[in-house]
N, C-alpha and C positions, 0 to 999 in steps of 0.2 A: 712228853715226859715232864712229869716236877722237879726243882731242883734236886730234890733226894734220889728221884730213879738216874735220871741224870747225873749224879756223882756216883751211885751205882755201877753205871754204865762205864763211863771210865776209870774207874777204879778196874773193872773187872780188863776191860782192853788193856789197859796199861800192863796187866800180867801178862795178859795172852803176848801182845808184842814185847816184852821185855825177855820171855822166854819164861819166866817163872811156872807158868803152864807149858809145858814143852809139847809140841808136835807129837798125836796118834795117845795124849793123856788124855784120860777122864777127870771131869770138873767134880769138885766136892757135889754130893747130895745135894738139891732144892733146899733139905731141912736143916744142912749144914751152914749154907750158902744167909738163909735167912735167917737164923741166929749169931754168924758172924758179921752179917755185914749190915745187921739191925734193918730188916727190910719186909713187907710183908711179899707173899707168897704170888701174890697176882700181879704184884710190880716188877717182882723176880723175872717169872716169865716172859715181861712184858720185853725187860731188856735179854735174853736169853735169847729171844723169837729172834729180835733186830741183832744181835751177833750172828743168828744164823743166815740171818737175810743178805748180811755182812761178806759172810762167807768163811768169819772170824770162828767161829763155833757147827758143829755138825750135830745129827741127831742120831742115837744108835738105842734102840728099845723104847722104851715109855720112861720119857720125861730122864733119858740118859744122856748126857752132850761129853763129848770129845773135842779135842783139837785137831783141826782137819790135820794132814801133813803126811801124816804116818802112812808107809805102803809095803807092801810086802812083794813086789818085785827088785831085782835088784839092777843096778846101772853095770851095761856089757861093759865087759876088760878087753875085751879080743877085735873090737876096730877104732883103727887108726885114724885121725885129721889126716885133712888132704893138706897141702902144702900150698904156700903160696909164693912166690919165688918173685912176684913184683905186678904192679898195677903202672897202670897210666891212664890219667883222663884225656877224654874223647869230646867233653860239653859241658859247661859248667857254666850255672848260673844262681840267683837267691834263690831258687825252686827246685830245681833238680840241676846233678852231678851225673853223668853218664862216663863211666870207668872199665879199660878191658883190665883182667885181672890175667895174671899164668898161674895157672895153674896145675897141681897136680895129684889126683889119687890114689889111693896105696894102690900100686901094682900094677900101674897104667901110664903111658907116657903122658908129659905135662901138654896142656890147652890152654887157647885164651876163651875167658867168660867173659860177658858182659854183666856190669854189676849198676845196675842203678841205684844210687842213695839219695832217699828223701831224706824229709825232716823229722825232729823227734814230736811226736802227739800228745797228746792229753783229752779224754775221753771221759763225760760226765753222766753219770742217771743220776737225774733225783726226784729222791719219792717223796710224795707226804704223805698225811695223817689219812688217807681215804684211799690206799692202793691205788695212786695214780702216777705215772710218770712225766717229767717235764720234756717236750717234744717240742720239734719243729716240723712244720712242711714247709718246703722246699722245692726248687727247683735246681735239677745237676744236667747242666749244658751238653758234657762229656757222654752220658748216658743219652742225656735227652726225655727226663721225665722227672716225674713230680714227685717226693716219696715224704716220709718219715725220719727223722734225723734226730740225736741226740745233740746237746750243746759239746764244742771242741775246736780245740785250736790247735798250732805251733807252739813247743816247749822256747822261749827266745834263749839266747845267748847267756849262761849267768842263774836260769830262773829255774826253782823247785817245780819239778812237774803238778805237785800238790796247787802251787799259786796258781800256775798255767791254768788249771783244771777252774779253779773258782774265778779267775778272772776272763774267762770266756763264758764262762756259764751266765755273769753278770752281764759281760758286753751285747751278747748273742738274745737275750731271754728280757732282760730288767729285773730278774730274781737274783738271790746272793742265798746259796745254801748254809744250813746253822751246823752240819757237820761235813767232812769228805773223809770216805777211806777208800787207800787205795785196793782194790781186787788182783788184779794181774798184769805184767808187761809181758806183751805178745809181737813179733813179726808177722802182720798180715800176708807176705810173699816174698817166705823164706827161703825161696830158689834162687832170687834173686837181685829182688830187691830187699834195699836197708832205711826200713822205716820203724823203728820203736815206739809204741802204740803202748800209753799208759791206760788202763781204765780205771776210774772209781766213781766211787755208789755216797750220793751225800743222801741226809736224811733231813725234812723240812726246809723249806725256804720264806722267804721275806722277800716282800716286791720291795725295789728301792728304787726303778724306773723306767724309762723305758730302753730298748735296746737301743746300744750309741754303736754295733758294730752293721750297718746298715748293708753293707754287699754279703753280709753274712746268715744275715739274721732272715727271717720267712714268720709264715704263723705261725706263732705260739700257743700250745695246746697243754692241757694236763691231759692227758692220756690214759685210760682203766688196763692196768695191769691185765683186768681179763680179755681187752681187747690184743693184747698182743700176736698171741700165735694167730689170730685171722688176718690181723696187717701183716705177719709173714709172709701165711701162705697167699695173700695177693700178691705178694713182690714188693710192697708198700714201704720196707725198710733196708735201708738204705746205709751203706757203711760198714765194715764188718767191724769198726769199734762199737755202732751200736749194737749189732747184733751180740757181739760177746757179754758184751755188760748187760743187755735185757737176758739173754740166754741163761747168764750165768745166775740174776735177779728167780728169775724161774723156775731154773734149777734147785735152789735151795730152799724156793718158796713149797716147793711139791717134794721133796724130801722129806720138810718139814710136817705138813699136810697129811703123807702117805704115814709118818708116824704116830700123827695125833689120831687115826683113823682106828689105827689097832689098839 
């Protein structure tokens, strides 16, 4: 992007997050869009794609975009939290915390759970200018195999999951992304364990070295977006922060797709 789509672009983000565009609203017309915001038509798009890719923007008819958000089920009134009447640790170390909890469910006598809590994550894709993504292979001892990896760390003590995110992606890779948004905070295993799982999607990167986080780091690969779903279905990807963040990368690349079709 030129400086001009590029102020574009945040210009327009800055609304979406700020609320101005509110959740399940439709964005002014292309024609509107390019008269206000002094822009031609194909640069327009250019940044409309990358909101959608984003996950910032949705597509609904030919060349319609909305703000994802809006849904038309509504959140049950009619159950209850279960209760929790006290915990005690069991193992605790800088890795893992192992805690029984008491517990109790509407309408059922209170138990102990076991509650394991990890740490908080931070989870990176990034793309650039040639639908590729920034990967690693790797090797995971636990497993015992070799797979495909996104860059990610530990949120430390004090730190914006945003810094977390670009400062592994530099440690692990040697690249340093020109953007990061964040996508979604997820529980990968919300039965029982507590691990809060940031993902975001940067756009473009800049080498600035080589990887300095070395027990971490494997080869690094730019990866074809269309090569994905085959490294799925081998088993080849590894992590369910990457899988959500490429899944979700996919997901609105083929929404997108499915509507330029019609």
């Amino acid at each position: 992007m030129g400086p001009k789509t590029t102020k574009v672009y945040e210009t327009l983000r800055k609304r979406l997050t700020s609320g101005e565009y509110a959740p399940g609203c439709k964005l002014p017309s292309e024609r509107a869009l390019v008269e206000e915001l002094g822009i031609g038509r194909t640069a327009l798009r250019q940044v409309l794609a990358r909101l959608v890719t984003e996950g910032a923007l949705e597509v609904r008819g030919r060349s319609s975009y909305r703000v994802p958000g809006a849904v038309s089920i509504e959140r049950p009134t009619d159950v209850e939290p279960w209760r929790i009447h006290g915990e005690r640790d069991l193992y605790d170390n800088r890795w893992v915390k192992l805690q029984l909890w008491d517990v109790e469910p509407p309408g059922m006598k209170p138990f102990e759970h076991h509650v394991v809590k990890l740490h908080h994550v931070a989870v990176t894709a990034v793309l650039d200018d040639q639908d590729r993504v920034l990967m690693m292979w790797r090797y995971r001892f636990v497993p015992q195999q070799f797979g495909w990896e996104l860059p990610g760390g530990i949120v430390d003590a004090g730190e914006e999951p945003a810094a977390t995110a670009l400062r592994e992606v530099v440690e692990e890779t040697g690249w340093r992304p020109k953007t990061l948004e964040h996508v979604v905070t997820y529980q990968p295993m919300v039965g029982m364990v507590d691990s809060p799982h940031e993902i975001f999607v940067g756009h473009g990167a800049e080498k600035v070295g080589s990887p300095t986080d070395l027990e971490e780091a494997g080869h690094i690969e730019w990866v074809p977006l269309a090569d994905i779903p085959g490294l799925m279905a081998r088993g080849e990807l590894m992590g369910s922060g990457t899988l959500v963040a490429l899944l979700h990368i996919l997901a609105n690349r083929r929404a997108q797709g499915v509507t330029a079709a019609h």
